[in-house]
VOBA-1610 file (N, C-alpha, C; in pm, whole numbers, padded with zeros to 5 digits, always signed):
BEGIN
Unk+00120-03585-17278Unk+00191-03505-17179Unk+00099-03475-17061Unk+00151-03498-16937Unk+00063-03466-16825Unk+00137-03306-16787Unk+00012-03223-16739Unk+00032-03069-16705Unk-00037-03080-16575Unk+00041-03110-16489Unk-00106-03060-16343Unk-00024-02939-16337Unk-00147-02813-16271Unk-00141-02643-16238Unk-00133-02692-16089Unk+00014-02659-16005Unk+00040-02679-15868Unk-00050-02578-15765Unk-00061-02444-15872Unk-00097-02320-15771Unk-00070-02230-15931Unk-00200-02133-15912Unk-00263-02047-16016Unk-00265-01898-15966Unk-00208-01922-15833Unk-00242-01742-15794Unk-00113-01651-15815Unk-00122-01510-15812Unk-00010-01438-15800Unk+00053-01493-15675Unk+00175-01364-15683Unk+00243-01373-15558Unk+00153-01311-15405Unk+00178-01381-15308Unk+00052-01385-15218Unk-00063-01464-15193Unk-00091-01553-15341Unk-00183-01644-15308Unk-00305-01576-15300Unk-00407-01661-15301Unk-00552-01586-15257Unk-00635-01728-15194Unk-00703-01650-15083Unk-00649-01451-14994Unk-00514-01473-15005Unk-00475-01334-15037Unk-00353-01307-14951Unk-00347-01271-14798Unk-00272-01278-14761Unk-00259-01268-14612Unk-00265-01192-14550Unk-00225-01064-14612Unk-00296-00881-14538Unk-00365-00836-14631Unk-00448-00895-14670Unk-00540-00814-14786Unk-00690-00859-14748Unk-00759-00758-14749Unk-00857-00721-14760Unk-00961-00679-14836Unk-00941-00679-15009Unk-01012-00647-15102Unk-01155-00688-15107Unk-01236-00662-15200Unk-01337-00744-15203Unk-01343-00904-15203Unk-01236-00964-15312Unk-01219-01118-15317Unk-01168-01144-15210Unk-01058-01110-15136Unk-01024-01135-14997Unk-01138-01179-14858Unk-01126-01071-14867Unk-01257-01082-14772Unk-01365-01151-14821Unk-01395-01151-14903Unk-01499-01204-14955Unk-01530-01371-14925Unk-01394-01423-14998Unk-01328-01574-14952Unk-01335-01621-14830Unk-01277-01536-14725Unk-01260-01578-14621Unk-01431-01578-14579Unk-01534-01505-14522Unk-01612-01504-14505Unk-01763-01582-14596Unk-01698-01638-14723Unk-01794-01678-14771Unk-01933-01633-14825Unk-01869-01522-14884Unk-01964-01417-14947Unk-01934-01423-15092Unk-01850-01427-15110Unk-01816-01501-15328Unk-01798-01615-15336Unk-01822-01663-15464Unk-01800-01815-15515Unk-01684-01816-15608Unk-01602-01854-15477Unk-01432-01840-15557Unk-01360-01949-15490Unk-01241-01960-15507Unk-01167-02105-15515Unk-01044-02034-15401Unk-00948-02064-15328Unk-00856-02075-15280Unk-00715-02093-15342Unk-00645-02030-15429Unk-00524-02054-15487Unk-00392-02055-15442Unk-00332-02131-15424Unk-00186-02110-15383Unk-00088-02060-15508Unk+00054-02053-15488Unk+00098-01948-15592Unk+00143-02043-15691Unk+00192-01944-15775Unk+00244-01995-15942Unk+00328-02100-15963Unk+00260-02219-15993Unk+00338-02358-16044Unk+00299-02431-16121Unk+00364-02536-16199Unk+00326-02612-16281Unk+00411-02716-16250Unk+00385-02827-16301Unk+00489-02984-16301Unk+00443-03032-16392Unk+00533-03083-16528Unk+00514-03138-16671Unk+00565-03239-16645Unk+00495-03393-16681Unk+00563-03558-16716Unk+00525-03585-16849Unk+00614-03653-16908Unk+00605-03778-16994Unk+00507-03905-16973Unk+00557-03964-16866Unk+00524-04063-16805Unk+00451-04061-16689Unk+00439-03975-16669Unk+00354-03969-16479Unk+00418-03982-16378Unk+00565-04005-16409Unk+00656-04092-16287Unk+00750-03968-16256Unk+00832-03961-16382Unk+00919-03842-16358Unk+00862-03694-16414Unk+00943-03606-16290Unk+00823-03440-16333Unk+00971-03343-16313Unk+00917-03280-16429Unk+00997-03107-16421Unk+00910-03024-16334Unk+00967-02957-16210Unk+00900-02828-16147Unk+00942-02719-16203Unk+00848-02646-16271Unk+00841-02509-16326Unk+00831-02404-16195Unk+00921-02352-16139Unk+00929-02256-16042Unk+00882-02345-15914Unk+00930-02295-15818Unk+00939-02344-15660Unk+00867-02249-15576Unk+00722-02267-15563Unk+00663-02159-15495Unk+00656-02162-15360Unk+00613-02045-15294Unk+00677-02029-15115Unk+00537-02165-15077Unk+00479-02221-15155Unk+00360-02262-15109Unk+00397-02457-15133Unk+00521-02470-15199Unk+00554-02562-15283Unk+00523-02707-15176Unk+00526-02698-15024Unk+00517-02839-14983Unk+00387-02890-14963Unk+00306-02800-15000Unk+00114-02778-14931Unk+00070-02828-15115Unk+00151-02816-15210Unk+00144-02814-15284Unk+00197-02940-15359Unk+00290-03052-15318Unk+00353-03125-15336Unk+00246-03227-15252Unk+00213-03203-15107Unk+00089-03324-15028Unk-00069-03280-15145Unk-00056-03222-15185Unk-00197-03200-15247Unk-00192-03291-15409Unk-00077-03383-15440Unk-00044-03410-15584Unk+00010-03520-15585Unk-00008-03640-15560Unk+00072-03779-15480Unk+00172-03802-15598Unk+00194-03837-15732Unk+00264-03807-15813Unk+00424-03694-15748Unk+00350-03649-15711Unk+00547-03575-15655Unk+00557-03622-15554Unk+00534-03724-15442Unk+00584-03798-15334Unk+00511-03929-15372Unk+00604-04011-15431Unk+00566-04124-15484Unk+00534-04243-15387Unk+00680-04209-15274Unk+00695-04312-15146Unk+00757-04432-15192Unk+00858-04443-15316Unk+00918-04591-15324Unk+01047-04574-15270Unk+01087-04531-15157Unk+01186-04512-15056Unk+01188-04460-14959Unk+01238-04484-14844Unk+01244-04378-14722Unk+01276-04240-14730Unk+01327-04186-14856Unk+01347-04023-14874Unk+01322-04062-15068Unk+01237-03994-15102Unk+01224-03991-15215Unk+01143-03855-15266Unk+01115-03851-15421Unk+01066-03763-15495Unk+01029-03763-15617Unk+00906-03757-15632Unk+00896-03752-15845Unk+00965-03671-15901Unk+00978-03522-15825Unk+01046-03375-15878Unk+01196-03466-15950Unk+01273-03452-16094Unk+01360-03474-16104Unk+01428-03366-16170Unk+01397-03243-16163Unk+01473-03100-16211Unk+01330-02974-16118Unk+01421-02907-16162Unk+01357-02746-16142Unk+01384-02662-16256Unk+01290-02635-16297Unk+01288-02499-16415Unk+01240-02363-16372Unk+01375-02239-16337Unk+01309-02154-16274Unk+01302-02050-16433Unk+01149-02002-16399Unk+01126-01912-16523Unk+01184-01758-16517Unk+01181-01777-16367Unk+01245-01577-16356Unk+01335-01603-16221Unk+01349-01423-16169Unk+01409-01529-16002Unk+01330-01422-15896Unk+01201-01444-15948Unk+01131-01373-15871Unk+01064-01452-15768Unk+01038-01387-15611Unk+01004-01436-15474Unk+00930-01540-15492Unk+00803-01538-15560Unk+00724-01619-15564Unk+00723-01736-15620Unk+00838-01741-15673Unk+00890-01838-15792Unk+01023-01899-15733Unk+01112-01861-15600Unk+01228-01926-15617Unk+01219-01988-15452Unk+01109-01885-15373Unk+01126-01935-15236Unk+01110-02039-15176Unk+01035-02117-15259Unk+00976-02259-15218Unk+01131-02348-15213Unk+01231-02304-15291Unk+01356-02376-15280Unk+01397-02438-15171Unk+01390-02306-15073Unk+01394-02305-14916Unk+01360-02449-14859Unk+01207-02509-14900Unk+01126-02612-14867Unk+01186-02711-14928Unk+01271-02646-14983Unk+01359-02873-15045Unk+01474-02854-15073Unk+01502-02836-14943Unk+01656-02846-14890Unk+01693-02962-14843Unk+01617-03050-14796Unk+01648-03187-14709Unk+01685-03302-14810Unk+01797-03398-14751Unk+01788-03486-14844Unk+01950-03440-14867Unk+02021-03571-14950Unk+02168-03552-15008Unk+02159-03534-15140Unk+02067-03572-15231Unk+02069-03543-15373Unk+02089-03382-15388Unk+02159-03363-15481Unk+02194-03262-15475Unk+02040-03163-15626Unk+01962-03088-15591Unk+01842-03039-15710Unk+01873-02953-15823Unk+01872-03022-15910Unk+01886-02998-16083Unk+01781-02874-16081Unk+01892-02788-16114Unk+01847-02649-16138Unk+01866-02614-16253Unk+01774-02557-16332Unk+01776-02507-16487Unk+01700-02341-16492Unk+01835-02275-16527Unk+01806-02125-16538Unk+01870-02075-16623Unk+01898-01957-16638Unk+01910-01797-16748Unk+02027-01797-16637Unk+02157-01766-16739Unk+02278-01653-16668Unk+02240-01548-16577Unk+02092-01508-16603Unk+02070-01385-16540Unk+02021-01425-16432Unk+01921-01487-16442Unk+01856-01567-16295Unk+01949-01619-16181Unk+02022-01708-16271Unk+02140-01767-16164Unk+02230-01656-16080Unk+02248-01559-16200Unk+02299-01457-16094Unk+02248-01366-15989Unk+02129-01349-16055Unk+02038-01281-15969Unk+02045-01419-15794Unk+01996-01506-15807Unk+01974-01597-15641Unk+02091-01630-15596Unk+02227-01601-15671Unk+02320-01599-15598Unk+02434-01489-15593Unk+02342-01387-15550Unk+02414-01190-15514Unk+02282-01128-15430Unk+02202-01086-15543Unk+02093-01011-15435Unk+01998-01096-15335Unk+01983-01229-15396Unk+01913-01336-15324Unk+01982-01442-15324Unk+02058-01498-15209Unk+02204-01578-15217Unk+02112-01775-15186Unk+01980-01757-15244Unk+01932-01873-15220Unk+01958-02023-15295Unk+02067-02027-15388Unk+02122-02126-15435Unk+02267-02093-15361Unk+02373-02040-15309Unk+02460-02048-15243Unk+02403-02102-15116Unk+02274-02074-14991Unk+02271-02106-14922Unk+02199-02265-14901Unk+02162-02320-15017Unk+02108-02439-15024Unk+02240-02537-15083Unk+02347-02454-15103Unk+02483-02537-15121Unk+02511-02586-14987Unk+02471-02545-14844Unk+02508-02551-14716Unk+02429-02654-14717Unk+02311-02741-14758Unk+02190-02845-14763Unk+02241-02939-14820Unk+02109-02951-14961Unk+02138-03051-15003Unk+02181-03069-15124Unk+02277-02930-15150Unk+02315-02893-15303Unk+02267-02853-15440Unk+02345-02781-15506Unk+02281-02750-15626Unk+02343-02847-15740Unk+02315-02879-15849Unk+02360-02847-15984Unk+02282-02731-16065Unk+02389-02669-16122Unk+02308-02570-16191Unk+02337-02606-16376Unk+02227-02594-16411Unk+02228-02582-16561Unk+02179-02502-16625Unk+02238-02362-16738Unk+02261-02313-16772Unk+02145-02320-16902Unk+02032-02205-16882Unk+01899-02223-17040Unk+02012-02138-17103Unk+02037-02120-17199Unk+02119-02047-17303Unk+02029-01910-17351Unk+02030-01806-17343Unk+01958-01691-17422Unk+02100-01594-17474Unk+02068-01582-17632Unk+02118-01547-17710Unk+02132-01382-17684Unk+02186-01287-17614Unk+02202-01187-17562Unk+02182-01074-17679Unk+02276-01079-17780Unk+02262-01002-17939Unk+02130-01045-18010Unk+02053-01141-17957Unk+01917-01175-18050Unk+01835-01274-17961Unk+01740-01171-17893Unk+01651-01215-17827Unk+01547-01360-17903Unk+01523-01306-17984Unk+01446-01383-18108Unk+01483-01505-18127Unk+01581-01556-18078Unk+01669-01686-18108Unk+01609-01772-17975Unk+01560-01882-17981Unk+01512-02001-17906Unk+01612-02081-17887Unk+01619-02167-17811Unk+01682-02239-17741Unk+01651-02401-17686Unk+01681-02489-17755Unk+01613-02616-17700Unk+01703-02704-17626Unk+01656-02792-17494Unk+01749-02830-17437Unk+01661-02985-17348Unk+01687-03077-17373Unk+01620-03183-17273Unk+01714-03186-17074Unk+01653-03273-17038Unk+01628-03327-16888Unk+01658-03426-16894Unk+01831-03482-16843Unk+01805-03665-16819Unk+01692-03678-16697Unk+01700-03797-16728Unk+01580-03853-16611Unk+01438-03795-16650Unk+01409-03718-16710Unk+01288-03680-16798Unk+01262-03707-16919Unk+01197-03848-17000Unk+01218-03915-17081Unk+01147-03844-17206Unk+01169-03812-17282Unk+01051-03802-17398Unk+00962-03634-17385Unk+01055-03563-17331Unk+01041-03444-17333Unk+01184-03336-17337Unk+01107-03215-17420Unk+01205-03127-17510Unk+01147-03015-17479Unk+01253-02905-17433Unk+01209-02764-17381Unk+01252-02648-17422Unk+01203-02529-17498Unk+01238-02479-17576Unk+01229-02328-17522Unk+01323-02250-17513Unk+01357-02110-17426Unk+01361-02024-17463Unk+01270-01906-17463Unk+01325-01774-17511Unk+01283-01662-17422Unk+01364-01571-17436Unk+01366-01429-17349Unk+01235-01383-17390Unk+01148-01287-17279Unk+01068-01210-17281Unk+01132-01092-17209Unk+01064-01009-17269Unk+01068-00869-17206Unk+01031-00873-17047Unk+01103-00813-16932Unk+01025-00853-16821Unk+01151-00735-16745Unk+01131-00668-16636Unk+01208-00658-16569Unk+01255-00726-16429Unk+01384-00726-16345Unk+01426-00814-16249Unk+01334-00783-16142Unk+01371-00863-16013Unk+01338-00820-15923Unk+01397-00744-15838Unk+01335-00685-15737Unk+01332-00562-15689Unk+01522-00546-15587Unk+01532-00698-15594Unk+01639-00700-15502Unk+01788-00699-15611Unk+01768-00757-15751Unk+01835-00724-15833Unk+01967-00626-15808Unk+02046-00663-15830Unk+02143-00567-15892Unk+02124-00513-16006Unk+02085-00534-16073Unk+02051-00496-16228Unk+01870-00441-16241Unk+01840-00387-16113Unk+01720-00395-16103Unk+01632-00300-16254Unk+01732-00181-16214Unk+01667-00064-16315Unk+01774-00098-16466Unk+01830-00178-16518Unk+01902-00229-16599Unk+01882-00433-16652Unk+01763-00396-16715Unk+01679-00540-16749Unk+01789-00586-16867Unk+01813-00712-16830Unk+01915-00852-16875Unk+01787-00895-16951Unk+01845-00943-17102Unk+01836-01099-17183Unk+01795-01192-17098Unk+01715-01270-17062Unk+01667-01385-16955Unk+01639-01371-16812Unk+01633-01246-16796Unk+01545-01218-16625Unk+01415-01324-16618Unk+01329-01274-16742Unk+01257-01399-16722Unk+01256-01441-16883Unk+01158-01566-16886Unk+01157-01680-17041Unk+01017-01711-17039Unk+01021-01736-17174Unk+00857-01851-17183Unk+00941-01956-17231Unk+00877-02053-17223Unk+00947-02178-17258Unk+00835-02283-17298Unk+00840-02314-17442Unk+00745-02409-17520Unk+00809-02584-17465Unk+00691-02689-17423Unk+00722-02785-17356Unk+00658-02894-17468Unk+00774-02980-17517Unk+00721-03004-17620Unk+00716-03216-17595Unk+00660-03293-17624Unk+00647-03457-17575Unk+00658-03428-17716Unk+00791-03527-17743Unk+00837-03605-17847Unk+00807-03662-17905Unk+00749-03763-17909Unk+00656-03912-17898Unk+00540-03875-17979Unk+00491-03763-17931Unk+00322-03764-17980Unk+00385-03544-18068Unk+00436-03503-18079Unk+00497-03365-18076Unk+00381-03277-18047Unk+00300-03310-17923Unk+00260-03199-17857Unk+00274-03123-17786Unk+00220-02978-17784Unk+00326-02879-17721Unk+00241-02771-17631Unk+00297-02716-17514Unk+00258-02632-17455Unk+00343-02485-17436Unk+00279-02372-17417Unk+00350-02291-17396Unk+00322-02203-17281Unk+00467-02191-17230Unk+00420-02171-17099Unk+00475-02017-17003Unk+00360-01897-16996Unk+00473-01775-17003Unk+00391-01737-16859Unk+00379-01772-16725Unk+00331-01696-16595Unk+00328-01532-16621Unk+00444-01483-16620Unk+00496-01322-16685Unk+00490-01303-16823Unk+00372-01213-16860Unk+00402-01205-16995Unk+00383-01032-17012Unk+00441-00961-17033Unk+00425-00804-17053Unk+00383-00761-17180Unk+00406-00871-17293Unk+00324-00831-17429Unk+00376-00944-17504Unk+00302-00975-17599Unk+00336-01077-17724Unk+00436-00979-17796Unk+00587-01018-17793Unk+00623-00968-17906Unk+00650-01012-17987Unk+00717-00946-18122Unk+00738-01012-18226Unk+00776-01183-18257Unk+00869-01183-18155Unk+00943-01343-18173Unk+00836-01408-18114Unk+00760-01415-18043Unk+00668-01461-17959Unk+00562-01571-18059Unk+00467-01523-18126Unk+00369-01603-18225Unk+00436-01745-18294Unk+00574-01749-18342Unk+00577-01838-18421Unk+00631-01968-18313Unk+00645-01933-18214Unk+00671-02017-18078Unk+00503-02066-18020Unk+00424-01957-18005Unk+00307-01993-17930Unk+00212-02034-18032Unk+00232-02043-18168Unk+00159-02095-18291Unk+00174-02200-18280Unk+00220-02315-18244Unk+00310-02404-18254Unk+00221-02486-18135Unk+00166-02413-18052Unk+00154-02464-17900Unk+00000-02512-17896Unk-00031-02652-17844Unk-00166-02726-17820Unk-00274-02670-17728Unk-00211-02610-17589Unk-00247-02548-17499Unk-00142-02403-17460Unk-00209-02320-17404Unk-00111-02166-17370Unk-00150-02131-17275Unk-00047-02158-17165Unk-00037-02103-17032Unk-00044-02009-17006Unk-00031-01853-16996Unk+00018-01742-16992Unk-00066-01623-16855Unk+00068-01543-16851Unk-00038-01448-16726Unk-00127-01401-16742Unk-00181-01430-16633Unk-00348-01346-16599Unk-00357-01303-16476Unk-00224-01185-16449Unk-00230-01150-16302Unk-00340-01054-16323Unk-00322-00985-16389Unk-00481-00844-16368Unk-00567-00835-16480Unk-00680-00772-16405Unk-00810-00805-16533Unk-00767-00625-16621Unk-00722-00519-16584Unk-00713-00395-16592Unk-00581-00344-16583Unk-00520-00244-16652Unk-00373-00200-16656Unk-00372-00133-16503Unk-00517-00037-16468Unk-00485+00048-16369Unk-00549-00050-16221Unk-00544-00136-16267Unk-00653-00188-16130Unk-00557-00194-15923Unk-00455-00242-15998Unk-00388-00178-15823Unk-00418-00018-15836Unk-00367+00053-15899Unk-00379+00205-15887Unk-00535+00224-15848Unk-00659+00198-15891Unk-00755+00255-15850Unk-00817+00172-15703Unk-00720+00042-15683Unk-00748+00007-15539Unk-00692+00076-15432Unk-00585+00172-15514Unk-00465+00226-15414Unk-00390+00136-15328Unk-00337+00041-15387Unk-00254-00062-15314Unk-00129-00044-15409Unk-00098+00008-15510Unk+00022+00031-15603Unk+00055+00177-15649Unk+00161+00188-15711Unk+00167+00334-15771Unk+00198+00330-15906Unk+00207+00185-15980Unk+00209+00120-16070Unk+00142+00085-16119Unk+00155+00060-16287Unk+00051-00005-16358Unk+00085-00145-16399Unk-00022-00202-16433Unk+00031-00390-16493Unk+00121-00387-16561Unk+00127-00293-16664Unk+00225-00345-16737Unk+00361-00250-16722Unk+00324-00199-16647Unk+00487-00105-16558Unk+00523-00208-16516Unk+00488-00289-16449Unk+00573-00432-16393Unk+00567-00545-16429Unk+00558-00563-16561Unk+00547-00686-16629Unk+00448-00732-16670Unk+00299-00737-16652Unk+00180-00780-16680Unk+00136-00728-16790Unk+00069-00828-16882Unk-00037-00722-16951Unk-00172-00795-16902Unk-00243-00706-16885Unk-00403-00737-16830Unk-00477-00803-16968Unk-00574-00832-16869Unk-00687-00928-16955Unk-00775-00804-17062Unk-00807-00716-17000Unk-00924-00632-17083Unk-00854-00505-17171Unk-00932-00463-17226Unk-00857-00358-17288Unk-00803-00343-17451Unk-00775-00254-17511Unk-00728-00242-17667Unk-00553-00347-17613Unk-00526-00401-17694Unk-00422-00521-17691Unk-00365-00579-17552Unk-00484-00642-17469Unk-00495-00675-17384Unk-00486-00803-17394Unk-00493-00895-17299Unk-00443-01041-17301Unk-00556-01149-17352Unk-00669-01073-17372Unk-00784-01194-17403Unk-00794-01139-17534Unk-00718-01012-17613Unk-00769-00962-17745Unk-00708-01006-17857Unk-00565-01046-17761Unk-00405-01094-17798Unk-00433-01282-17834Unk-00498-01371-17682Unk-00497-01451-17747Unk-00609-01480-17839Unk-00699-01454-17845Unk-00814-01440-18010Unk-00712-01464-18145Unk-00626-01443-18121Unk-00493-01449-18250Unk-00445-01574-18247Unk-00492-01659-18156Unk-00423-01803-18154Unk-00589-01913-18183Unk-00541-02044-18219Unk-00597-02102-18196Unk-00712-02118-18379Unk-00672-02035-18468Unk-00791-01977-18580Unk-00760-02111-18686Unk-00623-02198-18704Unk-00650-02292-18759Unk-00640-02420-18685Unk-00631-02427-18555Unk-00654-02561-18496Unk-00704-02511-18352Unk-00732-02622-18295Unk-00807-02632-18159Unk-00666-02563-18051Unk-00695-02512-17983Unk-00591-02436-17877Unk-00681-02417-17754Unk-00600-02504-17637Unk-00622-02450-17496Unk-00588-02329-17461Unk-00666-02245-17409Unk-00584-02141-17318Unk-00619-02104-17187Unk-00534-02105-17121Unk-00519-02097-16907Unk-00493-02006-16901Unk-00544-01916-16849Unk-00488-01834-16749Unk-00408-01916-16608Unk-00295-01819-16609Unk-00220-01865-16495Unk-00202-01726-16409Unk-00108-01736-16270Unk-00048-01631-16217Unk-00143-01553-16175Unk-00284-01537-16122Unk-00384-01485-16105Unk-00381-01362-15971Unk-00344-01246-15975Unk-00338-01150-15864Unk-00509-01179-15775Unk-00463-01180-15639Unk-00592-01192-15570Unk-00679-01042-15629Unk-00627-00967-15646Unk-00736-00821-15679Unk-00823-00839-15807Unk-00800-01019-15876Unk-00853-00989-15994Unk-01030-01043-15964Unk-01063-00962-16079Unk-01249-00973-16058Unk-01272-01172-16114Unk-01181-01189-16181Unk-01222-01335-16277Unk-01221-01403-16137Unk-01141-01419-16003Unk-01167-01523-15906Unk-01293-01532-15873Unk-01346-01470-15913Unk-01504-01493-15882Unk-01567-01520-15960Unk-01634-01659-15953Unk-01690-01752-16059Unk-01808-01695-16110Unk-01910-01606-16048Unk-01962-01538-16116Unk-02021-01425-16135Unk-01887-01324-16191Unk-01841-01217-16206Unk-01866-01186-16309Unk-01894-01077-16411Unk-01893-01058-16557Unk-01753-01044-16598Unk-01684-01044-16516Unk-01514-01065-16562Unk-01510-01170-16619Unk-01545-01307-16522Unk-01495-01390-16525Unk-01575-01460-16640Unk-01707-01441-16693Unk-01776-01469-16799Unk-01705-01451-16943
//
């Protein structure tokens, strides 16, 4: 299974664009030894030829010239992308849509009842890309009476791969109708599994806590994607850039009593296991290569 990481940063990217933190500034001026991230993506093949896009980031075409595999060039309008998998229907994750509007094929969209409803009411960005180059929408199934219940579903045109769905705890976004009233499938992790060889990835950008249903899905998994927006629960609060904590809005941080690096220590004890951090908030100390965070 091929996994290229499109873009590893939170929403905003790093730098972000009005920020000023230490890594911010820092980056720009060349005072830390840190990397440049664009935002949260992934693209999974079988074959190298055809790719699922895991979320559509506002960064997605800077991100698409940086990966020749998604502009293949065996036509005057072409594309490797042969679906979209949106994991939530949050900004950072659906705006890049915007950027692949051109073209008559109409883009294989794969979401949550909730998602779909969410980008077309509070964010009408699959109604207004019906005015383009069209949607199909396809429907991840989450079991509403039993979160706990997974969901597997393939991709024509994506050969030899199997994708497996379940609800996480997460709340919507801010533009939501349902904002303060969190839906079954706002957001998913979704285990990515190659047939052929049955290796598997799991893949959660948003993760607010391992819960129960969670382990016997990510047990299962070769490599584990999962968020690493903050190193600390309070770390916007003591930058004073939030009035929130990580995991008031979905995150659970890296450090800490059942924190995200203590959590995955629980994986990996009878076989070899990758684990990525993904979704990386510019405020976090790990962008800096050598940080005792990031050690």
């Amino acid at each position: 299974m091929h996994i290229h990481v499109l873009g590893a940063g939170a929403g905003g990217g790093f730098p972000q664009w009005n920020c000023n933190c230490q890594n911010c500034d820092g980056l720009r001026k060349g005072t830390i030894k840190a990397k440049r991230r664009t935002q949260s993506s992934i693209c999974v093949s079988s074959n190298g030829v055809d790719w699922v896009l895991f979320n559509a980031s506002p960064d997605v075409l800077q991100q698409i010239q940086e990966f020749a595999p998604l502009q293949p060039g065996r036509g005057i309008r072409d594309t490797g992308i042969q679906a979209i998998v949106l994991i939530d229907a949050q900004i950072d994750h659906t705006t890049g849509l915007f950027m692949l509007r051109e073209g008559q094929v109409k883009r294989e969209i794969y979401c949550t009842k909730a998602v779909y409803g969410d980008l077309t009411s509070g964010n009408q960005i699959l109604n207004i890309l019906g005015h383009y180059c069209g949607i199909n929408h396809h429907e991840i199934p989450i079991d509403t009476n039993d979160i706990s219940q997974a969901h597997s579903f393939e991709i024509p045109g994506v050969p030899n791969l199997r994708f497996t769905a379940v609800a996480l705890k997460s709340a919507a976004p801010p533009y939501s109708p349902h904002r303060n009233d969190p839906h079954p499938g706002d957001t998913i992790g979704v285990l990515i599994e190659e047939i052929s060889t049955g290796k598997k990835c799991w893949y959660s950008p948003g993760l607010a806590e391992i819960e129960p249903h969670l382990p016997p899905l990510m047990n299962q998994a070769d490599c584990i994607m999962v968020d690493g927006t903050f190193w600390t629960n309070t770390e916007m609060l003591d930058m004073g850039l939030m009035t929130k904590t990580a995991r008031s809005i979905g995150h659970n941080p890296q450090s800490g009593p059942g924190g995200m690096i203590e959590e995955l220590d629980k994986f990996g004890v009878n076989k070899p296991v990758r684990k990525v951090l993904i979704h990386i908030n510019n405020t976090n100390p790990i962008l800096r290569e050598d940080s005792a965070e990031r050690a």
